[in-house]
N, C-alpha and C positions, 0 to 999 in steps of 0.2 A: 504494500500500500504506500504510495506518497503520502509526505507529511510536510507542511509547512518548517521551513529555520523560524529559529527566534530571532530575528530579524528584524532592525529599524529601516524599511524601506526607501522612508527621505533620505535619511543620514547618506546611505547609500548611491541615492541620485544626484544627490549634493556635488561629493564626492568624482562620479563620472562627470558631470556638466564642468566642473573645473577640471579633471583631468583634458576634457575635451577642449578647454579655454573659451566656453561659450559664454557670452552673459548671461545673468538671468531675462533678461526684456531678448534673447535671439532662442532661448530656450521655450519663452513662452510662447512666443510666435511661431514655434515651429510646431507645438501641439495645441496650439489654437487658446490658452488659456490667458487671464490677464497677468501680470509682474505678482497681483496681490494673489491671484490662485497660486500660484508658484510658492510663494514663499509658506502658504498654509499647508502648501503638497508635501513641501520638505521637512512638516513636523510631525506627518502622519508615518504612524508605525505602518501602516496596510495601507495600500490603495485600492481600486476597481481593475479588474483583471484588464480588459478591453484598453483604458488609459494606458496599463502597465505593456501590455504591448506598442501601444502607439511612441511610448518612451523608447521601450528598447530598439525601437526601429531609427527614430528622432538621434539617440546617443549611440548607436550602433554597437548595441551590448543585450546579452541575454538575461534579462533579467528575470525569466522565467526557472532558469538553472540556478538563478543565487537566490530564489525563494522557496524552490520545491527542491527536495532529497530523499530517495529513498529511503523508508523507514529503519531498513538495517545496515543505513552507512556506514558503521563503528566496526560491522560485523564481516565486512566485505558483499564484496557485489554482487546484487541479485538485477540477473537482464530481464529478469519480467517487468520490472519496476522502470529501469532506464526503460524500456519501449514503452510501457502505458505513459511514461512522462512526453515518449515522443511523440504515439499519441494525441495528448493533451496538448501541445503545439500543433499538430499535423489541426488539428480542431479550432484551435483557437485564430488559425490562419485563416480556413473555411469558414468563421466566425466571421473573419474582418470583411473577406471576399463577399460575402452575405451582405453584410453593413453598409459595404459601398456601393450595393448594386440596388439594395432599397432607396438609399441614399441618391442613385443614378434615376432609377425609376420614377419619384418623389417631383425631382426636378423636370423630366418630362412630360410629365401628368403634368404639371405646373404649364408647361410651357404651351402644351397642347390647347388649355382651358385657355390663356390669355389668348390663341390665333384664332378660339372660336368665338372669341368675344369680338375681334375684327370686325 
């Protein structure tokens, strides 16, 4: 079974965003948040899965691997564990693919409605 690390997840993004040498105002802009979201993001222990991927794409870092760990990491490695984790990415990808396509569909229904208003 995956299990959550005890993990401070700001501290962590924190962390990459300077290692990256990014502002926080180019950080924010690049996942759509304000300066003030930002700085509230980096004091949360946990975020929202969907965000936490839009980060690790934005910093080009896995942050899904330095949240999730096989339950018996101490114990040596179990690959049934690493695949459901991969899994759980293979999904959370198809997640975003989904996201952006309601997201696409949204804006052409939108657009449609305004040309039959013409």
């Amino acid at each position: 079974m995956i299990q959550m690390k005890d993990i401070h997840i700001g501290t962590i993004i924190k962390q990459k965003i300077q290692e990256k040498s990014m502002t926080i105002g180019e950080f924010a802009n690049n996942i759509h948040l304000s300066r003030t979201g930002i700085y509230a993001l980096l004091k949360k222990k946990s975020i929202d899965t969907e965000l936490l991927i839009n980060i690790s794409r934005v910093l080009d870092y896995d942050f899904i691997h330095e949240v999730y760990l096989p339950k018996n990491d101490l114990t040596g490695i179990n690959w049934k564990d690493i695949e459901q984790s991969k899994m759980m990415e293979d999904l959370m990808k198809l997640l975003e693919k989904i996201r952006r396509v309601r997201k696409n569909d949204a804006f052409v229904r939108k657009n449609d409605t305004n040309n039959d208003n013409l």
